[in-house]
C-alpha positions as CSV (number, residue, x, y, z in Angstrom):
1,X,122.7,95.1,78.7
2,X,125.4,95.7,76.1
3,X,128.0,98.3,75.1
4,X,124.8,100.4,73.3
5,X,122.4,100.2,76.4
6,X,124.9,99.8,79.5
7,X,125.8,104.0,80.0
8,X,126.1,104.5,83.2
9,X,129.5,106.5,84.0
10,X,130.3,105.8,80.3
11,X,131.7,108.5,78.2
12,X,129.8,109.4,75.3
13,X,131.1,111.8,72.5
14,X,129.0,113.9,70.6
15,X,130.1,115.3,67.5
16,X,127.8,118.7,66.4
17,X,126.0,121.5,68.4
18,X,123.0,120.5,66.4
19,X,119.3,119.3,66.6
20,X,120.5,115.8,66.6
21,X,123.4,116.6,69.0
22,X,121.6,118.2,71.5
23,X,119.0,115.4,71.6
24,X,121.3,112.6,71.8
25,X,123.0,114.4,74.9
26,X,120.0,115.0,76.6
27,X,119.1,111.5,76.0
28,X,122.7,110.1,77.6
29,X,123.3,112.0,80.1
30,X,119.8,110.5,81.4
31,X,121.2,107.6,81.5
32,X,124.0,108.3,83.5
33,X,126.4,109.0,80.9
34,X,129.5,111.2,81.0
35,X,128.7,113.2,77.6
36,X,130.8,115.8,75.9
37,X,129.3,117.7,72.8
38,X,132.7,118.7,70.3
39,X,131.1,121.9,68.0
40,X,133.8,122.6,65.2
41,X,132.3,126.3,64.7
42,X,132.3,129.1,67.0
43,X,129.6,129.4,69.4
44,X,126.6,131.5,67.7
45,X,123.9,133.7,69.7
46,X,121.5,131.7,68.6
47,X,122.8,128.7,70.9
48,X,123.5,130.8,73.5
49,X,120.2,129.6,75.0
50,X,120.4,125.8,74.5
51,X,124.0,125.8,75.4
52,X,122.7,126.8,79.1
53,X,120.1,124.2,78.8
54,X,122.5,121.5,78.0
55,X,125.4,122.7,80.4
56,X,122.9,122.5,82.8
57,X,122.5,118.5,82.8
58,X,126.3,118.1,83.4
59,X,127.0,118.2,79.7
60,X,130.8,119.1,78.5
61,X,130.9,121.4,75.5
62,X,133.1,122.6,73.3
63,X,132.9,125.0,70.0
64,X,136.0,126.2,68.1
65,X,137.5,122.7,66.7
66,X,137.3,119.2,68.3
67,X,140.1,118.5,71.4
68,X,142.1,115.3,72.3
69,X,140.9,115.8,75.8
70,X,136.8,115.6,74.3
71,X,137.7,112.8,71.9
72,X,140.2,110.1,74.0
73,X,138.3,107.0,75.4
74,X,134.7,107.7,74.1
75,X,133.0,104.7,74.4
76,X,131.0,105.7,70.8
77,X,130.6,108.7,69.2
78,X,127.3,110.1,67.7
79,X,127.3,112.2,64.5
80,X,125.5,115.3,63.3
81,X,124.3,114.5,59.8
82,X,126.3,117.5,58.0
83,X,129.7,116.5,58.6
84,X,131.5,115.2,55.7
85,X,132.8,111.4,55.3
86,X,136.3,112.9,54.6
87,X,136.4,115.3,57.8
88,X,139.8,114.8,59.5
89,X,137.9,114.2,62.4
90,X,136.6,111.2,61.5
91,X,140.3,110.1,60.7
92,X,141.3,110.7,64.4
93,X,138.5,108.5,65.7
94,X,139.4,105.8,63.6
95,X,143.0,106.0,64.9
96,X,141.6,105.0,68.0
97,X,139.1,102.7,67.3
98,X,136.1,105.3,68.5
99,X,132.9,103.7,66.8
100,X,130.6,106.7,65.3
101,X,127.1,106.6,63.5
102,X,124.2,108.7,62.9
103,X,121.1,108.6,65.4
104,X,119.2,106.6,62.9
105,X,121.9,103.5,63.7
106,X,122.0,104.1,67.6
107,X,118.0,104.0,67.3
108,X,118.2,100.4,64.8
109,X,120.2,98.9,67.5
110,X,117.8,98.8,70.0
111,X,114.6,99.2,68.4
112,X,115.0,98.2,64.3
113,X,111.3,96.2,64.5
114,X,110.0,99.2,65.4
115,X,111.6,101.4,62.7
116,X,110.0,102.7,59.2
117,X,112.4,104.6,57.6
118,X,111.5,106.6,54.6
119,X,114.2,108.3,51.9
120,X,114.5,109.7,48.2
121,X,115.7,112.8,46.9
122,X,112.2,114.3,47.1
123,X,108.9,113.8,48.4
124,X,110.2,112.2,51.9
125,X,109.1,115.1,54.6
126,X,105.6,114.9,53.1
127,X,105.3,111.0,53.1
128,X,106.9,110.5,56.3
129,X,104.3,112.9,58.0
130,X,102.1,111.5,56.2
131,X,102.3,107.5,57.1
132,X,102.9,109.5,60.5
133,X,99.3,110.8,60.4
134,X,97.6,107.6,58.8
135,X,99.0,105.1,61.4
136,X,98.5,107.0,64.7
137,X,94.9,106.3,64.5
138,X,95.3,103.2,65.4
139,X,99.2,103.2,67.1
140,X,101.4,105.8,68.4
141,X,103.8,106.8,65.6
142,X,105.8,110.0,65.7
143,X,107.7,111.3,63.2
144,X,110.8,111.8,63.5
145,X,114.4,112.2,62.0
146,X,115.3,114.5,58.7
147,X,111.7,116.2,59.3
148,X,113.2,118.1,62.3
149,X,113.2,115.8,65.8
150,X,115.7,113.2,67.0
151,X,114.4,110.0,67.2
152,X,116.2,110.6,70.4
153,X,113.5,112.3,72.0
154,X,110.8,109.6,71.6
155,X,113.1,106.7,72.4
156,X,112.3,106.4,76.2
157,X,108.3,106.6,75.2
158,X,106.1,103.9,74.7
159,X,106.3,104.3,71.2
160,X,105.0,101.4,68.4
161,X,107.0,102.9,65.6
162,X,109.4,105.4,64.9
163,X,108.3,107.1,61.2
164,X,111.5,108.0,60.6
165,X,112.5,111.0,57.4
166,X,116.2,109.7,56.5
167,X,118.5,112.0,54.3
168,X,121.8,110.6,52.8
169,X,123.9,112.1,54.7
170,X,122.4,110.1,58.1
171,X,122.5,107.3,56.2
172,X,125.9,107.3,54.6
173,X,126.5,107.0,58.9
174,X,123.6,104.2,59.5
175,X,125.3,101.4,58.2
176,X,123.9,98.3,59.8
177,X,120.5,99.7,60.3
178,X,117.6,97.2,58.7
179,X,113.9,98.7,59.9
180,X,110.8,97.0,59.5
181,X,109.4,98.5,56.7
182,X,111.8,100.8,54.4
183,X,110.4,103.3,51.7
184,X,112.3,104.3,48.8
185,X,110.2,107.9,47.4
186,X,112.2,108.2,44.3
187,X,116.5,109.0,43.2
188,X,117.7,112.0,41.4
189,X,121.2,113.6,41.6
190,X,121.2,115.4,45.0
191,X,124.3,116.4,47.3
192,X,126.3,115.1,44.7
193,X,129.4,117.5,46.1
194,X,129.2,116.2,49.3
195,X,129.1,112.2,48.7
196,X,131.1,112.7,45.4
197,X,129.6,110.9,42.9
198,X,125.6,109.7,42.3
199,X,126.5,106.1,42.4
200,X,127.7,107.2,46.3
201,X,124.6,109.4,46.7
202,X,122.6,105.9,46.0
203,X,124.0,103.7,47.9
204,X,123.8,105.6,50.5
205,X,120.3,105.3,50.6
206,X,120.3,102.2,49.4
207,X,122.4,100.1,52.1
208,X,119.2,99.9,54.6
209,X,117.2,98.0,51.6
210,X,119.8,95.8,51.5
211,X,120.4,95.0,55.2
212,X,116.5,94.3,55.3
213,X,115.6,90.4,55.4
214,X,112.8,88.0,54.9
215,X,111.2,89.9,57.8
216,X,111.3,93.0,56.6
217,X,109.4,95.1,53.4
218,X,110.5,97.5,51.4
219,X,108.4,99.7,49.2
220,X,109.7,100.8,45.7
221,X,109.0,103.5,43.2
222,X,108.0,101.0,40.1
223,X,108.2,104.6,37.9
224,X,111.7,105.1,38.8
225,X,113.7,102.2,37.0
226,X,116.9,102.7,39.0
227,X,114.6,102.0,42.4
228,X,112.8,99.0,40.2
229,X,115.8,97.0,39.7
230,X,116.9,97.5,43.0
231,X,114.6,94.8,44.1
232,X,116.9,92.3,42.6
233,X,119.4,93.0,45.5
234,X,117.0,92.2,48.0
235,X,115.5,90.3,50.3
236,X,112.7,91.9,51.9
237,X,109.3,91.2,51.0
238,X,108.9,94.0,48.2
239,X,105.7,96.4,47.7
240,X,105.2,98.6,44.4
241,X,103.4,102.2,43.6
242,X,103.3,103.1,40.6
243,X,101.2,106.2,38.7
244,X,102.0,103.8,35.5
245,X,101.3,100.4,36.0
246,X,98.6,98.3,37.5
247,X,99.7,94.7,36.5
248,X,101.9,94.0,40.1
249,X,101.5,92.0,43.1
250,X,101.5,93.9,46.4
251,X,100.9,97.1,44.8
252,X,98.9,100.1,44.6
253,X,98.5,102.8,41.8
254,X,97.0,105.2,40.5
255,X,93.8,105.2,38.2
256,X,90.9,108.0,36.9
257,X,92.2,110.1,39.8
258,X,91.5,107.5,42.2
259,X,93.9,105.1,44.4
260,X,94.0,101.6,44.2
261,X,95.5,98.9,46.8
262,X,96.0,96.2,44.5
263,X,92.4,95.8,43.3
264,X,90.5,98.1,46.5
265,X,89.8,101.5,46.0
266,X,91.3,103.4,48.3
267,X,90.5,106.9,47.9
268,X,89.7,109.4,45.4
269,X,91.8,112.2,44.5
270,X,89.4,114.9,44.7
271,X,88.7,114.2,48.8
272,X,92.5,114.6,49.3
273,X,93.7,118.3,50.8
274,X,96.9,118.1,49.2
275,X,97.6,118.4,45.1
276,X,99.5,116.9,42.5
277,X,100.5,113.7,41.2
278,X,103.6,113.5,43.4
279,X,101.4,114.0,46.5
280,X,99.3,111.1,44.8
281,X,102.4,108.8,45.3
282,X,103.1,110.0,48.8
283,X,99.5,108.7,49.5
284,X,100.3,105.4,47.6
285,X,103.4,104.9,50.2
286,X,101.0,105.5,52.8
287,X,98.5,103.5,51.9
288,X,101.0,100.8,51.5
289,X,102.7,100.9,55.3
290,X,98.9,101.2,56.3
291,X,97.9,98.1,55.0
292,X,101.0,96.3,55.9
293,X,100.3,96.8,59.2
294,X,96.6,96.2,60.0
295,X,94.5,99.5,59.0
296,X,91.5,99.2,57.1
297,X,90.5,100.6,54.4
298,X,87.9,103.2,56.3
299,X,90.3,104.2,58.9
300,X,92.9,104.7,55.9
301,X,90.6,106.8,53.8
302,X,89.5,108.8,56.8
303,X,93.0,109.6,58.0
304,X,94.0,110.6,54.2
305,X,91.0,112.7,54.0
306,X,92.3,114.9,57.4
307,X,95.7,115.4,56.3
308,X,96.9,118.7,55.2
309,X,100.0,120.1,53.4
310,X,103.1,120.3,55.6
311,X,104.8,123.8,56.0
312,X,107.4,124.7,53.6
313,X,106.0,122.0,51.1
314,X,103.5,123.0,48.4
315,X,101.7,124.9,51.6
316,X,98.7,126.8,50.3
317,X,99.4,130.4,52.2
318,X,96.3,132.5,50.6
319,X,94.3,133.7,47.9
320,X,94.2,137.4,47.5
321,X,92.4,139.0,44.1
322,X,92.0,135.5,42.6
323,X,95.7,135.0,42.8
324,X,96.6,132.1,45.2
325,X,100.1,131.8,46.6
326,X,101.8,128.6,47.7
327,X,105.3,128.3,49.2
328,X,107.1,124.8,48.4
329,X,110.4,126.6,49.9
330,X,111.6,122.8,50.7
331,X,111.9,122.8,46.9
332,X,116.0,123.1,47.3
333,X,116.8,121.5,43.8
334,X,115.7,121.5,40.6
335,X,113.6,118.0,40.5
336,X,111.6,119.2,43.3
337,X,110.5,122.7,41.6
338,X,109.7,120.5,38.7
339,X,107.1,118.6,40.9
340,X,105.8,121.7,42.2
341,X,105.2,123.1,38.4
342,X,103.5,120.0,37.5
343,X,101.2,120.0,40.1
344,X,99.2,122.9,38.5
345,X,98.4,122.1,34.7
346,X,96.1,124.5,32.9
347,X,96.7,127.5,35.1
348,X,98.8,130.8,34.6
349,X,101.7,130.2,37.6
350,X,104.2,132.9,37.9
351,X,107.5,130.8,39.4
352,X,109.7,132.9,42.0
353,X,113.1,130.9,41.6
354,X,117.1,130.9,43.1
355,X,119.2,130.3,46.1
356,X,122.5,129.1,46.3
357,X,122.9,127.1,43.4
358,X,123.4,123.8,43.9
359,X,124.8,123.5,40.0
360,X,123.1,120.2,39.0
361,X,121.9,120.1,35.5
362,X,118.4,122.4,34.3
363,X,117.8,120.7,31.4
364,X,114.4,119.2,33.0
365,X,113.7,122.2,34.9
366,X,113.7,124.4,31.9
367,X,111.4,122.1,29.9
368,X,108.8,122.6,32.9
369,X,109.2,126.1,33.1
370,X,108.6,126.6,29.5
371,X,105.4,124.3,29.0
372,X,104.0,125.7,32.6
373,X,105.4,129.0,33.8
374,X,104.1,132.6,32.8
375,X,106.9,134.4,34.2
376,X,110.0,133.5,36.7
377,X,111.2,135.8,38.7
378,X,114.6,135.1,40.2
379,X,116.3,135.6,43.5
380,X,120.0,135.0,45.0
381,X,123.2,133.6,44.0
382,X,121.4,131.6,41.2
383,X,120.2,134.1,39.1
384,X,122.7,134.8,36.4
385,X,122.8,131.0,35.4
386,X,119.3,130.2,35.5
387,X,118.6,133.5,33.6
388,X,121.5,132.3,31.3
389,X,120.0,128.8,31.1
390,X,116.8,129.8,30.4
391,X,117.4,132.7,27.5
392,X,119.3,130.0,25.5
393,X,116.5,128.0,25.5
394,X,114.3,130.8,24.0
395,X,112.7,131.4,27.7
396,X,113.2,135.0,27.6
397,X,110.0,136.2,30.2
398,X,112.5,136.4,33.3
399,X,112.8,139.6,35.7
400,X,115.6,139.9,38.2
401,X,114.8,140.9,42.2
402,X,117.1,141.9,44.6
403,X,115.0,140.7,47.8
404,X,111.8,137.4,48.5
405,X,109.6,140.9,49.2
406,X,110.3,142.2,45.8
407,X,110.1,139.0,44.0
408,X,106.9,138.6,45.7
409,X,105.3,142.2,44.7
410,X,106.4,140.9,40.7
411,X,105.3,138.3,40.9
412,X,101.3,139.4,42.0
413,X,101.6,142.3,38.9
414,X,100.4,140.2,36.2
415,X,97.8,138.2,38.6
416,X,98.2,135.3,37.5
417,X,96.2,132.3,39.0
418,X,99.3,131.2,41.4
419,X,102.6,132.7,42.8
420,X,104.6,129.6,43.9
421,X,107.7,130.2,45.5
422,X,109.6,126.8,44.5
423,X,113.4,128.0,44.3
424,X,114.9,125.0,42.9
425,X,117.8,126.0,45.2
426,X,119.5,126.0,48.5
427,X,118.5,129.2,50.9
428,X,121.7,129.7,52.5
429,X,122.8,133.1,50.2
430,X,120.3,135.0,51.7
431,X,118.7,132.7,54.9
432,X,119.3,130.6,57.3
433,X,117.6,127.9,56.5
434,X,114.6,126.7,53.7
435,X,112.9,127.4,57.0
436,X,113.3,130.9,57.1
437,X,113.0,131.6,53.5
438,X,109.7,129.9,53.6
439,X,108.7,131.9,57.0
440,X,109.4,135.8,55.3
441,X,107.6,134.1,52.1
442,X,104.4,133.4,54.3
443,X,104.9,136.6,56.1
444,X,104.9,138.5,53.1
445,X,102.2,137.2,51.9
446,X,100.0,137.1,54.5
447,X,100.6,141.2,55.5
448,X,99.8,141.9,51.8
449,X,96.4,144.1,52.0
């Protein structure tokens, strides 16, 4: 037993009425712990329902702002991934010596052999669900994490290894956590307002690499140079994909359409249920952890062959007078709407765009647009300077739309070979969540006569 595992009569703090929150008091207060959730906005109807749930199991709550009487002799404190490194909060619990971390470091404390942790700016959700699908045919593998569930709620399972989606900001609060096998997807400028600069953005993300030892292997984007020399810092066993290059040790890449592991074809592209080069690399990752860990080449193949797009990402909805739609509303910044354009050379796309911008540059963006898009039509808080961005580039075939319904309806006018809703933004002006956006986008389309 130690201070992580012994929890009977123990007091536990719990900072955020959130997915992770929730899960990590449910988990506690199963182990005898005395656990108080601190929520620093106002209860929402929305929670009304797990709030009963959770007050049910003994759980304290508390919404409104975060009191001495929750905070004082916690024996650690858990932390929703949203809340900012510079939250007064976080100053208090250092005055009194209150350890805190994300549930990605509680889970690398007691089961780190067990951990695969995947991260990058884009691409993660679909490779951790992914390596998720290929290795549970032969072990049990959840995913888990940034995709939407706690690792909390498979830690008392007999689980062989947690396939674990980790954003920055759980990260930037994981800082001893070293998993077995660590994949980097690729680094671009992302949440640069919250961790302030890119160079804290990276090394967020980059910290678990460099916990890893001689036990452990990390696998690198050889295409992204930042992510290449990485490997200098490190002393994991490192593994390579690459779309480029083919001249590496432990590596596998992409050639004629078809997927190599070092020098054994894989898989071909054309059997896979998912397009576009950056799905090719997902598959790469995959086929990497796979191999790693026992799987062979038939069972690989096999399992790559079953796997379909995930919702929200590149998801194929329907194809209605020739025209078929696709919602990639996980697209919430500009390098991940460029992925999405790319993935469909040769064919007239129509590009429903906007959000709340996240104002990183759209210099990259506006070079795909203008080699692969039709027509955009834009939605949101974004509009004015990505319809200001694009007209001073000479793209000038841009219509404005009030609602996702309307956007929709102009975007089908011209029936064009694809609609893809890939907004390049944040969802928060006008929903919830990318969740939502991509739920009234699918609706939409699929009431559509």
């Amino acid at each position: 037993m130690n201070k992580y595992t012994d929890l009977k009569n123990k007091k536990i703090l719990v900072l955020g009425f959130s997915t992770t929150g929730i899960a990590a008091a449910k988990y506690f207060s199963k182990k005898g712990a005395n656990v108080y959730i601190s929520e620093s906005s106002e209860l929402s109807k929305k929670n009304e329902k797990s709030l009963a749930e959770i007050k049910s199991l003994g759980v304290e709550v508390e919404f409104g702002g975060h009191s001495d009487k929750f905070i004082d002799d916690s024996k650690f404190c858990i932390l929703s991934p949203s809340i900012p490194s510079d939250a007064e909060i976080l100053n208090r619990l250092n005055e009194r010596n209150i350890e805190y971390f994300s549930d990605i470091e509680y889970i690398s404390k007691l089961e780190n052999k067990k951990m695969i942790v995947i991260t990058g700016t884009n691409g993660k959700t679909t490779t951790t669900a992914l390596i998720s699908h290929v290795l549970c045919q032969k072990y049990n593998a959840p995913y888990c994490g940034n995709i939407g569930i706690s690792p909390f709620e498979y830690l008392d399972q007999d689980v062989d290894y947690f396939v674990i989606e980790a954003s920055s900001f759980q990260l930037n609060y994981s800082p001893s956590c070293k998993p077995k096998i660590g994949v980097f997807c690729n680094i671009t400028p992302d949440h640069i307002l919250w961790h302030k600069t890119f160079d804290n953005y990276f090394e967020a993300k980059a910290t678990i690499f460099k916990n890893m030892d001689v036990n452990s292997c990390a696998i690198l984007n050889y295409d992204d140079e930042i992510l290449r020399k990485l490997k200098e810092k490190l002393k994991a066993k490192t593994y390579y994909f690459s779309m480029q290059d083919r001249n590496m040790k432990n590596c596998t890449y992409c050639e004629g359409g078809k997927i190599y592991y070092n020098d054994e074809k894989i898989i071909d592209s054309k059997d896979l249920q998912i397009v576009g080069p950056h799905n090719m690399q997902n598959v790469m990752c995959a086929v990497i952890v796979a191999k790693i860990l026992g799987l062979d080449n038939k069972t690989i193949k096999n399992a790559l062959k079953s796997f379909k797009a995930i919702e929200h990402r590149l998801e194929f909805i329907r194809t209605i007078d020739g025209t078929d739609y696709y919602n990639d509303s996980k697209a919430t910044n500009p390098e991940a709407s460029i992925v999405a354009i790319n993935s469909f050379k040769n064919k007239k796309v129509v590009l429903i765009a906007g959000g709340r911008d996240k104002k990183t540059s759209l210099k990259d963006f506006i070079v795909a647009v203008k080699e692969r898009i039709s027509k955009v039509v834009l939605i949101g808080e974004a509009t004015n300077r990505f319809k200001n961005e694009l007209a001073k580039s000479g793209y000038m075939n841009i219509v404005n739309s009030k609602t996702l319904e309307e956007a929709i309806d102009i975007a089908s006018l011209d029936k064009p070979e694809v609609v893809l809703l890939s907004p390049a933004c944040a969802s928060f002006d006008m929903f919830e969540s990318y969740e939502k956006r991509g739920e009234a986008f699918k609706n939409y389309v699929l009431s559509k006569k």
